[in-house]
N, C-alpha and C positions, 0 to 999 in steps of 0.2 A: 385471512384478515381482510379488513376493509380497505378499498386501494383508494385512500381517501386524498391522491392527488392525480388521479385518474383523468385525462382532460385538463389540467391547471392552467391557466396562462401566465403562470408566475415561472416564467424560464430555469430559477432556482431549484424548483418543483421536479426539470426532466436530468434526471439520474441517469449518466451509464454505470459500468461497473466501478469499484473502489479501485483507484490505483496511485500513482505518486509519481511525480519528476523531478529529480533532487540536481540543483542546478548549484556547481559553486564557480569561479571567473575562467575554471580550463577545464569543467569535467559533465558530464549529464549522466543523470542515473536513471534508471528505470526502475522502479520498485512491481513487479507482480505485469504477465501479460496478460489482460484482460479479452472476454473475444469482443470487445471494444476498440481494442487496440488502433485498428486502422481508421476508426471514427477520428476518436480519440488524436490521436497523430494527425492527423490533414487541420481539424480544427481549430488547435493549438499550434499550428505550425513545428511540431517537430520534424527536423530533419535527422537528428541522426542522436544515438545513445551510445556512450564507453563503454555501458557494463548496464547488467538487467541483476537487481535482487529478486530471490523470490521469497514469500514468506511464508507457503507450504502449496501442494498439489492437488487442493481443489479445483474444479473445473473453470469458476468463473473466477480464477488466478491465474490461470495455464493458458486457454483454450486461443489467445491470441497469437500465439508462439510464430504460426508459420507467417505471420504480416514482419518480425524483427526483419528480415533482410534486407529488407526497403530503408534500415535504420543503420548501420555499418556506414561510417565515413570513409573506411578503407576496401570494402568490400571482404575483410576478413572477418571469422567466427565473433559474434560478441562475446567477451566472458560473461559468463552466468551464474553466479552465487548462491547456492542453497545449503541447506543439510544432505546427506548424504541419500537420504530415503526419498526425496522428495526430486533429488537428480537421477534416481534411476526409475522414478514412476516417470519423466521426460523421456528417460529415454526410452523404455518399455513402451511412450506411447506416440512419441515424434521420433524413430533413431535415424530418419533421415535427414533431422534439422543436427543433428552431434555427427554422425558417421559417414564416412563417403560410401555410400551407398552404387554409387552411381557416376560414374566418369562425368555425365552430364551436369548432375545436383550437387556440390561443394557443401561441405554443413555448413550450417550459418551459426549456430554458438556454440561455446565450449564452456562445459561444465568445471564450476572448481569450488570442488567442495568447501566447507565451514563450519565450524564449531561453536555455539551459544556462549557467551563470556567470552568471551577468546575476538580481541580486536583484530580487524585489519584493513590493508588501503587498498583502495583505487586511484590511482595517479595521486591526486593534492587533497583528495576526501579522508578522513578515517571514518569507521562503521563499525560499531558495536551491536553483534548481534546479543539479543536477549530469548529466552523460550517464554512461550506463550502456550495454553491450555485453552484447546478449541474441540469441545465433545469429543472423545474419542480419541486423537490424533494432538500431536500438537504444532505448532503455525512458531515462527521467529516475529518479532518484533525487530525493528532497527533506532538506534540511536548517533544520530552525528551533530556532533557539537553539543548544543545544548537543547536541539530538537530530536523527539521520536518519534516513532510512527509503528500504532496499536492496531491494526485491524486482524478482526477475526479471532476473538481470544471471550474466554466465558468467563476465565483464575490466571490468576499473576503468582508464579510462587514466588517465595520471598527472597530470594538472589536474585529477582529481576527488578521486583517492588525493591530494592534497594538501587538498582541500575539506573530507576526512574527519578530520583529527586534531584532538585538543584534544577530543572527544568525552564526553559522560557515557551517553549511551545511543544503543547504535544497533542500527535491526532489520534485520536481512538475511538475502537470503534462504539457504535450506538445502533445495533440496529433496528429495532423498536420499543416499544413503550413497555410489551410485557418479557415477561421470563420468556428465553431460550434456553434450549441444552446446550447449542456453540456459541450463544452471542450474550454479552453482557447487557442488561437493560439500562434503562436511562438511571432508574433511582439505584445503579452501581455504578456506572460514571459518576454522580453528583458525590458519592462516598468516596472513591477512590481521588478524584481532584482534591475532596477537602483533605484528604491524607496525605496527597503526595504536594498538592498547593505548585501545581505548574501556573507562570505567568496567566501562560493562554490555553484552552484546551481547544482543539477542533474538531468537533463529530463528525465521523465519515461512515461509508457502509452502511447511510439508512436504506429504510427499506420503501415501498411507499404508502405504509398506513402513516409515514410520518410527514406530515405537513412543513414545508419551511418556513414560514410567518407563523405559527401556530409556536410550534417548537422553541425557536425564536425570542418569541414571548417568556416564557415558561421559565428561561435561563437566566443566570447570574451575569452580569458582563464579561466576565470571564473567562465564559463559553459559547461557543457562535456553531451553529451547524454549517457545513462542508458545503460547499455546490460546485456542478464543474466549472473548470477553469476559473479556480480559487487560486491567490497568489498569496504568499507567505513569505516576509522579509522583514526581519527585526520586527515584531511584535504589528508590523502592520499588514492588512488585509487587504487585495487591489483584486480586478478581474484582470483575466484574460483579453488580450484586445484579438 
């Protein structure tokens, strides 16, 4: 495809990978480690994360793994959230960030499994995982409070399309204009919003044939494309400082 932000000087424009930081008054989450990650973390000043979601074992989900230990406020294992298939492709392919391998290398997360439907907490957060249909394989969605967060999904089955209403913000993914086999296009966002009618929606995981003042244009108010260090609180949109 054409990499029609190629050179942009619209800062909007420069994409690392999709990922998420779920912040509520006593807890930080890490949704997916990108191999971004340590960008990612210095720019936005994070210093440290409770717990890492993952929402399946693609590479440019995973591939940041070994930078987590720099993120531990205790220097112990972070917990780490997944389905069960997707913690053992971690560990089949990092077993020295899970297992003491080494008197010298201490793991740095601990895997704890999870089940689709099936809530549960991180210290003062609740998390509802949902399944997601991503070509082939399928990816989790996560829900908390009355925000979600879609990336990497083509079909919603309908126990999840049900998970989604009632909504104030939800980010999903959009990664370009035409059909993919893993990724939802734009003109299934614009259907799925008018079905599920979330407050806000917010496109993440584009790619770069897609423009951000272009794209932009194109949208309903409703919907606003992603950019890094995007802030999200009650229905308003701020940067990153």
């Amino acid at each position: 495809y054409q990499r029609r932000v190629h050179g942009s000087p619209n800062p909007k424009n420069h994409r690392t990978r999709a990922s998420l930081l779920v912040e509520s008054k006593n807890t930080k989450i890490l949704v997916d480690t990108t191999p971004d990650l340590r960008f990612q973390a210095l720019k936005h000043n994070i210093k440290y994360v409770d717990a890492i979601l993952y929402t399946h074992p693609h590479a440019d989900h995973i591939m940041g793994i070994d930078d987590v230990k720099l993120l531990s406020k205790n220097d112990r294992p972070i917990p780490c959230y997944g389905e069960p298939t997707c913690l053992a492709t971690l560990e089949q392919q990092f077993p020295y960030n899970i297992k003491q391998l080494n008197p010298l290398y201490p793991p740095k997360i601990k895997p704890v499994p999870i089940s689709p439907y099936q809530f549960f907490t991180i210290q003062d957060v609740d998390v509802y995982p949902f399944l997601q249909e991503h070509g082939g394989i399928n990816s989790l969605g996560f829900r908390v409070g009355s925000v979600a967060y879609s990336t990497d999904l083509v079909k919603l089955p309908q126990r999840s399309v049900e998970s989604l209403k009632n909504l104030d913000i939800w980010i999903l993914d959009c990664l370009r204009y035409s059909v993919s086999p893993s990724h939802i296009p734009l003109e299934l966002v614009l259907h799925w919003t008018q079905v599920l009618s979330p407050k806000l929606t917010v496109l993440t995981h584009m790619s770069h044939s897609i423009e951000y003042e272009e794209i932009k244009k194109m949208l309903p108010s409703n919907i606003v494309p992603a950019y890094d260090g995007m802030i999200l609180s009650n229905l308003t949109v701020t940067e990153s400082s």
